[in-house]
Jmol script that loads the backbone (N, CA, C; Angstrom):
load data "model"
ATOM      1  N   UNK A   1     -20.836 -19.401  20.392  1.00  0.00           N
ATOM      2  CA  UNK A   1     -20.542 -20.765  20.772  1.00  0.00           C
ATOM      3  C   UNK A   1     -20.196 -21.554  19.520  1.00  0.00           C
ATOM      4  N   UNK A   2     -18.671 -22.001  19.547  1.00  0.00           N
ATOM      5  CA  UNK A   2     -18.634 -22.658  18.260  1.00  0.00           C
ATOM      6  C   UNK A   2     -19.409 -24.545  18.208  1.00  0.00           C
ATOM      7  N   UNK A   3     -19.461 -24.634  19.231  1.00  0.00           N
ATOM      8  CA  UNK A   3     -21.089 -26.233  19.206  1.00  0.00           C
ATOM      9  C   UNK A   3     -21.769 -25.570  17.680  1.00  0.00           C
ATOM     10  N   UNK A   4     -22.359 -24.298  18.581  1.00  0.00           N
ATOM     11  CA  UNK A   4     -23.655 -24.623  17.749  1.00  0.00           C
ATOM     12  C   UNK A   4     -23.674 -24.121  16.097  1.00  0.00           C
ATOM     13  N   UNK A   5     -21.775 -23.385  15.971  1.00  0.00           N
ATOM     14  CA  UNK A   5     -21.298 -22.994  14.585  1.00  0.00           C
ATOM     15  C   UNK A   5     -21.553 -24.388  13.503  1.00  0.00           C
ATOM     16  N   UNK A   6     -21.021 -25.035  14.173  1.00  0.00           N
ATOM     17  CA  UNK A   6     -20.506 -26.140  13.559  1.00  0.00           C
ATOM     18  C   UNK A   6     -21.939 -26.900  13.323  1.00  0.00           C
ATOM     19  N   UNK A   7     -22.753 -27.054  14.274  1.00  0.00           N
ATOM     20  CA  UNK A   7     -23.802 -27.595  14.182  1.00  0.00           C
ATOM     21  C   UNK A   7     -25.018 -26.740  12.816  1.00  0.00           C
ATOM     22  N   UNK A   8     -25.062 -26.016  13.399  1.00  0.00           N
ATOM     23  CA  UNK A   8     -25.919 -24.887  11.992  1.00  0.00           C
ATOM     24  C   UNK A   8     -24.820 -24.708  10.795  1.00  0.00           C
ATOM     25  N   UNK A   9     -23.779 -25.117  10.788  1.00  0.00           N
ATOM     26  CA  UNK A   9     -22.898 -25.086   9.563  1.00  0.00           C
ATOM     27  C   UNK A   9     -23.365 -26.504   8.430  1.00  0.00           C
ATOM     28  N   UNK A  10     -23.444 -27.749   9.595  1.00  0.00           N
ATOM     29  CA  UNK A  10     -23.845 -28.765   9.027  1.00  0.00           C
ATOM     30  C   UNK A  10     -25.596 -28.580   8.313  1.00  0.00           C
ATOM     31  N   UNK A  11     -26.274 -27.852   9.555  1.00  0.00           N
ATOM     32  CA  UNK A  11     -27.240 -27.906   8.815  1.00  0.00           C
ATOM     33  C   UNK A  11     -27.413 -26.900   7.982  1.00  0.00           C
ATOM     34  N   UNK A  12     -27.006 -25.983   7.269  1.00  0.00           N
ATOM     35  CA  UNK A  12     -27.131 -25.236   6.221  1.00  0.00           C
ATOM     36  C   UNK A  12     -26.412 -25.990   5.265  1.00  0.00           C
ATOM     37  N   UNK A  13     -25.661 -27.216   5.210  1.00  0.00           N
ATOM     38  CA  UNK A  13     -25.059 -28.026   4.126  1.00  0.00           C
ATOM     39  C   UNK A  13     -26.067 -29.047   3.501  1.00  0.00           C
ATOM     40  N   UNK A  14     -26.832 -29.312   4.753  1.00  0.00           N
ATOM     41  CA  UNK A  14     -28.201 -30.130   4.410  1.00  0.00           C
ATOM     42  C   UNK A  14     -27.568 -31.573   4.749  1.00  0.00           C
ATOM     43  N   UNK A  15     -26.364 -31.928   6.148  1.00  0.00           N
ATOM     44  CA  UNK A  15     -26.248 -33.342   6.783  1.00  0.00           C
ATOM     45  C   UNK A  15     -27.585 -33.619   7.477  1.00  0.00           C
ATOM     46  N   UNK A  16     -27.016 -34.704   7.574  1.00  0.00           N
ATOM     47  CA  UNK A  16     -28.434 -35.154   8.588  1.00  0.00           C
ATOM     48  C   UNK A  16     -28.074 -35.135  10.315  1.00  0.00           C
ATOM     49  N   UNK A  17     -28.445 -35.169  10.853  1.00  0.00           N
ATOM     50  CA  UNK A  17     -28.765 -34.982  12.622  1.00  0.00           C
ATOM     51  C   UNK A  17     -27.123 -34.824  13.237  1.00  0.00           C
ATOM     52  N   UNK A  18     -26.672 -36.389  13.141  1.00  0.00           N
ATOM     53  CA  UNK A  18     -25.607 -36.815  13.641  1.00  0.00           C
ATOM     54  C   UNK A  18     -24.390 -36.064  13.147  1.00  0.00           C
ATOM     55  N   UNK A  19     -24.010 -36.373  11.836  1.00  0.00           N
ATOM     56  CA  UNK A  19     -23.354 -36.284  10.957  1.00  0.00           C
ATOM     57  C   UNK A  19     -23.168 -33.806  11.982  1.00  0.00           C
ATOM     58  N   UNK A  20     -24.456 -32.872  11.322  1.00  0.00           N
ATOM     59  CA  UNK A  20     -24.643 -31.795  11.937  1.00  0.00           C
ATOM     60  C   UNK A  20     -23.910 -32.120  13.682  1.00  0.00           C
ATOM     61  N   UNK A  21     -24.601 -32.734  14.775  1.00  0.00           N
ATOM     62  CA  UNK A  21     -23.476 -32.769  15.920  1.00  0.00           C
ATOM     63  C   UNK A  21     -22.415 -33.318  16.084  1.00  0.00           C
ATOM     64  N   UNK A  22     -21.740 -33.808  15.222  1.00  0.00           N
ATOM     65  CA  UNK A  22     -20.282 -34.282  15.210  1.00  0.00           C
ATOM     66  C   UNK A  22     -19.627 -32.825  14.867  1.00  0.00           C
ATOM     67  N   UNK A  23     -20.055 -32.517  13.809  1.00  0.00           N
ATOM     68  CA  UNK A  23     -19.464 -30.699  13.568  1.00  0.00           C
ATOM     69  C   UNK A  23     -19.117 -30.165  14.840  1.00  0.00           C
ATOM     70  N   UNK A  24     -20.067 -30.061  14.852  1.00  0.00           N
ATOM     71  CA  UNK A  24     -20.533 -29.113  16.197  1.00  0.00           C
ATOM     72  C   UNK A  24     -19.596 -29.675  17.185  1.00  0.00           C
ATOM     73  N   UNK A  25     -19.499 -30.686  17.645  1.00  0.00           N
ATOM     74  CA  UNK A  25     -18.429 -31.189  18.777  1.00  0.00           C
ATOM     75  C   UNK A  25     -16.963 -31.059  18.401  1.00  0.00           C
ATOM     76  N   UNK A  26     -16.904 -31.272  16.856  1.00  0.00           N
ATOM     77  CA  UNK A  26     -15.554 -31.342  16.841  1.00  0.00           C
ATOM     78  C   UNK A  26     -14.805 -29.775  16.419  1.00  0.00           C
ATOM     79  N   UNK A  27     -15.938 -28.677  16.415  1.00  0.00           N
ATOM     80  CA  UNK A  27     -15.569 -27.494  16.312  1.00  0.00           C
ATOM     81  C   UNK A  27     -15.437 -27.006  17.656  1.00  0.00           C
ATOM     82  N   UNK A  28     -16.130 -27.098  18.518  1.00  0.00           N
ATOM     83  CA  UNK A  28     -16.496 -26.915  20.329  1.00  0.00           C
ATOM     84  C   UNK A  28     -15.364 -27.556  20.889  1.00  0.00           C
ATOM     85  N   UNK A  29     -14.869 -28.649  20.590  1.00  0.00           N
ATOM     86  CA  UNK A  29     -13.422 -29.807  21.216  1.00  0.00           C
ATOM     87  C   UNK A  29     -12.116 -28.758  21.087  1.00  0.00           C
ATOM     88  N   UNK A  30     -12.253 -28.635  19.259  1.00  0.00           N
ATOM     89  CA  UNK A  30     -10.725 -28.147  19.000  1.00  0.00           C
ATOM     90  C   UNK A  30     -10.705 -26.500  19.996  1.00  0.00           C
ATOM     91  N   UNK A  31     -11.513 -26.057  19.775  1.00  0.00           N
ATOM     92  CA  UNK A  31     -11.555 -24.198  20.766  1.00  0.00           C
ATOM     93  C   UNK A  31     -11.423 -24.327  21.948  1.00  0.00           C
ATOM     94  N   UNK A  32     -11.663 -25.664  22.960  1.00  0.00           N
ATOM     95  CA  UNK A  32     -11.662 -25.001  24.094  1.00  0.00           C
ATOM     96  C   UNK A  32     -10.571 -25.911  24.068  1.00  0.00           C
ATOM     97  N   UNK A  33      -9.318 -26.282  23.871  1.00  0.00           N
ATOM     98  CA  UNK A  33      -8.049 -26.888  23.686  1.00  0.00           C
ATOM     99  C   UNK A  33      -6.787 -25.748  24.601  1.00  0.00           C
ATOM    100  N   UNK A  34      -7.219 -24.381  24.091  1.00  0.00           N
ATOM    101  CA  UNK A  34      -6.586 -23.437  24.595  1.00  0.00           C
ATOM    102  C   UNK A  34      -6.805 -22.308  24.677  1.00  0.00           C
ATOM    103  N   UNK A  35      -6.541 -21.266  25.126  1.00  0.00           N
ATOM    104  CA  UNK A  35      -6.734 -19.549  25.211  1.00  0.00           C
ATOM    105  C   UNK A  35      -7.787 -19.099  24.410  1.00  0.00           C
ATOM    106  N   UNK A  36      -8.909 -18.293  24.497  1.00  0.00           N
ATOM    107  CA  UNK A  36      -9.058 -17.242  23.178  1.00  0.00           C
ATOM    108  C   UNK A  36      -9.827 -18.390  23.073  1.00  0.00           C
ATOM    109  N   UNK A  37     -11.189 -16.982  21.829  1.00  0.00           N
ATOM    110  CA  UNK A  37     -11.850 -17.570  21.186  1.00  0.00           C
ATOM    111  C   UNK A  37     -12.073 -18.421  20.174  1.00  0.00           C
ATOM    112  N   UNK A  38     -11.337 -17.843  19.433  1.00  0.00           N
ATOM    113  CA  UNK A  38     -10.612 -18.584  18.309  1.00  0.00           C
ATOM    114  C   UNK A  38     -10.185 -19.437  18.004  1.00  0.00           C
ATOM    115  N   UNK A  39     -10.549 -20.767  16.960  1.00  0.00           N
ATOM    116  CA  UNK A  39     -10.036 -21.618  16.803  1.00  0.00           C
ATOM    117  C   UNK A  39      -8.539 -21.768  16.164  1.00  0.00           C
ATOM    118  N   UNK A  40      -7.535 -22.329  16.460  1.00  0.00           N
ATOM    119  CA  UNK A  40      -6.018 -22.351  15.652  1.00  0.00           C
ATOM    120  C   UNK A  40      -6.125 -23.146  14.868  1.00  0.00           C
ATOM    121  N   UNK A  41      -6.790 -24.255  14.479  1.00  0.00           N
ATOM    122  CA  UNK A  41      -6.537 -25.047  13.355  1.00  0.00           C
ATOM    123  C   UNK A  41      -7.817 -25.254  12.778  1.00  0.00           C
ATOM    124  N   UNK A  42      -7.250 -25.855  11.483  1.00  0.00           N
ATOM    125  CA  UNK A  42      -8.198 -25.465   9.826  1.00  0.00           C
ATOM    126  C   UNK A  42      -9.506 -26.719  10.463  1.00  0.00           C
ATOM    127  N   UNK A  43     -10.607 -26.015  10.816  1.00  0.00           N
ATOM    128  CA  UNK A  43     -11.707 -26.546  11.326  1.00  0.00           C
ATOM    129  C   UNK A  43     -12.138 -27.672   9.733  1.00  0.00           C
ATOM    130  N   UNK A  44     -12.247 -27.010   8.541  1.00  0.00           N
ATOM    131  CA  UNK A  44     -12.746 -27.808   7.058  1.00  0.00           C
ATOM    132  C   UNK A  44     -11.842 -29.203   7.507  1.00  0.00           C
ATOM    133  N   UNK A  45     -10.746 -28.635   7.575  1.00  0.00           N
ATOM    134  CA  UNK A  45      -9.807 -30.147   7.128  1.00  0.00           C
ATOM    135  C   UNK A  45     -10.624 -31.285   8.374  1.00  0.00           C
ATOM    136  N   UNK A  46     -10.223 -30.849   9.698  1.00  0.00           N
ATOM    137  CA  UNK A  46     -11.049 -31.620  10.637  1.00  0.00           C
ATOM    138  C   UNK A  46     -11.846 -32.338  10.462  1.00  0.00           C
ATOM    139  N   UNK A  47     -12.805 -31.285  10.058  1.00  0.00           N
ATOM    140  CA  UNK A  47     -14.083 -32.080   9.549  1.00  0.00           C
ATOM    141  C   UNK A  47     -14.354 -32.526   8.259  1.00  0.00           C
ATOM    142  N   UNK A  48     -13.318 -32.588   7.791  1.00  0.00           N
ATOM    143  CA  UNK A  48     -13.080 -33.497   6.425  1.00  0.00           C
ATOM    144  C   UNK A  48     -12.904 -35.026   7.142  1.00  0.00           C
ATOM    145  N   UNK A  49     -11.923 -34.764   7.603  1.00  0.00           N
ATOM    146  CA  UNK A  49     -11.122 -35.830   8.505  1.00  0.00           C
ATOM    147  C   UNK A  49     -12.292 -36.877   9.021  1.00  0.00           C
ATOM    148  N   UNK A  50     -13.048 -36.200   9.798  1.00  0.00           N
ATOM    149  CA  UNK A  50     -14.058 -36.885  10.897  1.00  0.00           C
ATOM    150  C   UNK A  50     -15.246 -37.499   9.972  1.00  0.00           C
ATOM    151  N   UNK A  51     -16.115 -36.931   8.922  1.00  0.00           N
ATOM    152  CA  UNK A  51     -16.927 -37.385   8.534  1.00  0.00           C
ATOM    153  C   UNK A  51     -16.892 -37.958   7.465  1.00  0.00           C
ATOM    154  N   UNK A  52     -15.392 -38.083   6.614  1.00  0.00           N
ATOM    155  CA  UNK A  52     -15.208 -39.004   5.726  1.00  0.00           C
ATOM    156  C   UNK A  52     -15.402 -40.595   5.893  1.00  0.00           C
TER     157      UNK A  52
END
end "model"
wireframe off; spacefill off
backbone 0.3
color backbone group
């Protein structure tokens, strides 16, 4: 489940709560967009994007 990638990604960076489920949503948003498991676009930049 990429939620909870994104979410345990944040928290192995050491964000705090929110900041960790925004990951998580905005890794979970972009995947289920289309086909396949796999995400097509550069998840870092995203979440560059979002929590700057």
């Amino acid at each position: 489940d990429l939620f909870a990638a994104g979410f345990l990604a944040g928290t192995a960076r050491g964000l705090d709560l929110e900041a960790c489920l925004r990951l998580g949503a905005i890794a979970a948003a972009e995947v289920i967009q289309h086909y396949g498991a796999r995400p097509e676009a550069d998840l870092t930049a995203l979440a560059k994007d979002v929590l700057a």
